[in-house]
N, C-alpha and C positions, 0 to 999 in steps of 0.2 A: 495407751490409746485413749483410755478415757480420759486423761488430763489434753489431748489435740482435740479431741473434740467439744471440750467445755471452752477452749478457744476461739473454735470455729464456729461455733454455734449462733453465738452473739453477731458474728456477721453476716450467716446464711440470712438468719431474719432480718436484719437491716437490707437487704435484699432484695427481700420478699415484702418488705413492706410499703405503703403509699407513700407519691411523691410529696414531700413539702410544699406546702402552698406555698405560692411567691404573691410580697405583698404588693400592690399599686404603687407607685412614684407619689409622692408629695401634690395633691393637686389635682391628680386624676380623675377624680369624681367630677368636679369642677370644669375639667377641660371636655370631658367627656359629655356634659350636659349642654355644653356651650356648641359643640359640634354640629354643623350642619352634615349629618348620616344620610340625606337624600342627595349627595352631590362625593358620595366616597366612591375613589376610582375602584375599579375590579382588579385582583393579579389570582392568578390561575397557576394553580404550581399542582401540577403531575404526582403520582406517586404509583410507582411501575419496578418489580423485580429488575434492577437494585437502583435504581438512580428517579432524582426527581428532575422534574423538568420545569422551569429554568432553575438550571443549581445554584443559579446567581442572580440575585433582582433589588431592584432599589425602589425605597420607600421614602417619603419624605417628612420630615418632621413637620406636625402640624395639622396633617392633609389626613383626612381619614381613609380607610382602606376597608375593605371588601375583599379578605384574603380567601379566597375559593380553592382548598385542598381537594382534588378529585383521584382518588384510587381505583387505574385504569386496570390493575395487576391483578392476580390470581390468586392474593392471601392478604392478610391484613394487615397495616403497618400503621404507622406514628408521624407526626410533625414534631419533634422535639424541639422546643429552643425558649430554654428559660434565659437565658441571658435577654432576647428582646421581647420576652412577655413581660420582665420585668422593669422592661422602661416606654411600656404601652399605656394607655387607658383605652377601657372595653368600654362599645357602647353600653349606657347603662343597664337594657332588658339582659341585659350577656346571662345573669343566675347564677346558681350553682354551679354548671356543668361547662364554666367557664376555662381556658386555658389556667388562670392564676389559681383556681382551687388545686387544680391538676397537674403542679406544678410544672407549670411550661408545656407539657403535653397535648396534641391533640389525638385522639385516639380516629386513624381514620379505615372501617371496613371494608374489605373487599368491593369491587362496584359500588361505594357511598361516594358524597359527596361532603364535606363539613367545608361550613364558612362560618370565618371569624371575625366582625366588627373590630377594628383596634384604631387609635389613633396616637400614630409613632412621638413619643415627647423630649426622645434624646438621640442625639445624633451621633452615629457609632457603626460600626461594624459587631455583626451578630453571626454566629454557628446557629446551624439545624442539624437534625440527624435524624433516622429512624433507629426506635431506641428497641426494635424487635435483632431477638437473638442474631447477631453476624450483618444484620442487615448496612449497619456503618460501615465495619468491616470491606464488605463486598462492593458500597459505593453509592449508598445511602447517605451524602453528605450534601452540604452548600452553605451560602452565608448569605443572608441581609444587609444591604448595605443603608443607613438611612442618612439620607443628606439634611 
């Protein structure tokens, strides 16, 4: 028993521990500073027991973005999607408390709102998820698409 559990152990904690920062694209600071942030369109994505709303939206490489996560639900969930955090640049004031320290994460509470400054720099198809227990599971999904 105690040799399964010196096993296990090592990955309950890798677990339990924070996400990996994801780093900026080559460039990012640069494109980011060059942005005109008073001319970024708005997209408005839902977050409601168990599905977000639109599961599906397109972004355009280049164009900065005003991504407004609004949690209409009754418990608190996530924006999960380090595949296209990590080929964004954050406006610069972004901080610490940015998705890329967060690894791809946005942490969004009950009735809150978070908005994200990003400007898309690769053109791709991107997953989200909510990365709360069963929440994917049950239909917590969608994708980014950036043309």
């Amino acid at each position: 028993m105690r040799r399964q559990l010196a096993h296990l152990l090592p990955l309950l904690l890798a677990a339990c521990a924070a996400p990996a920062a994801i780093r900026p694209p080559p460039g990012a600071a640069e494109q980011a500073a060059a942005a005109d942030w008073s001319h970024a369109t708005t997209v408005t994505v839902t977050l409601d027991e168990f599905e977000f709303t639109p599961a599906q939206f397109t972004l355009h490489a280049g164009q900065p973005v005003r991504l407004r996560l609004e949690n209409v639900g009754s418990r608190s969930h996530d924006f999960t999607a380090p595949g296209l955090f990590g080929t964004v640049a954050l406006r610069p004031d972004t901080g610490q408390a940015s998705p890329l320290a967060n690894g791809g994460i946005v942490e969004v509470p009950f009735s809150q709102t978070r908005e994200v400054f990003l400007l898309p720099m690769q053109r791709g198809s991107f997953d989200f998820f909510c990365g709360k227990p069963l929440h994917a599971t049950l239909g917590m999904r969608g994708r980014v698409i950036v043309d």
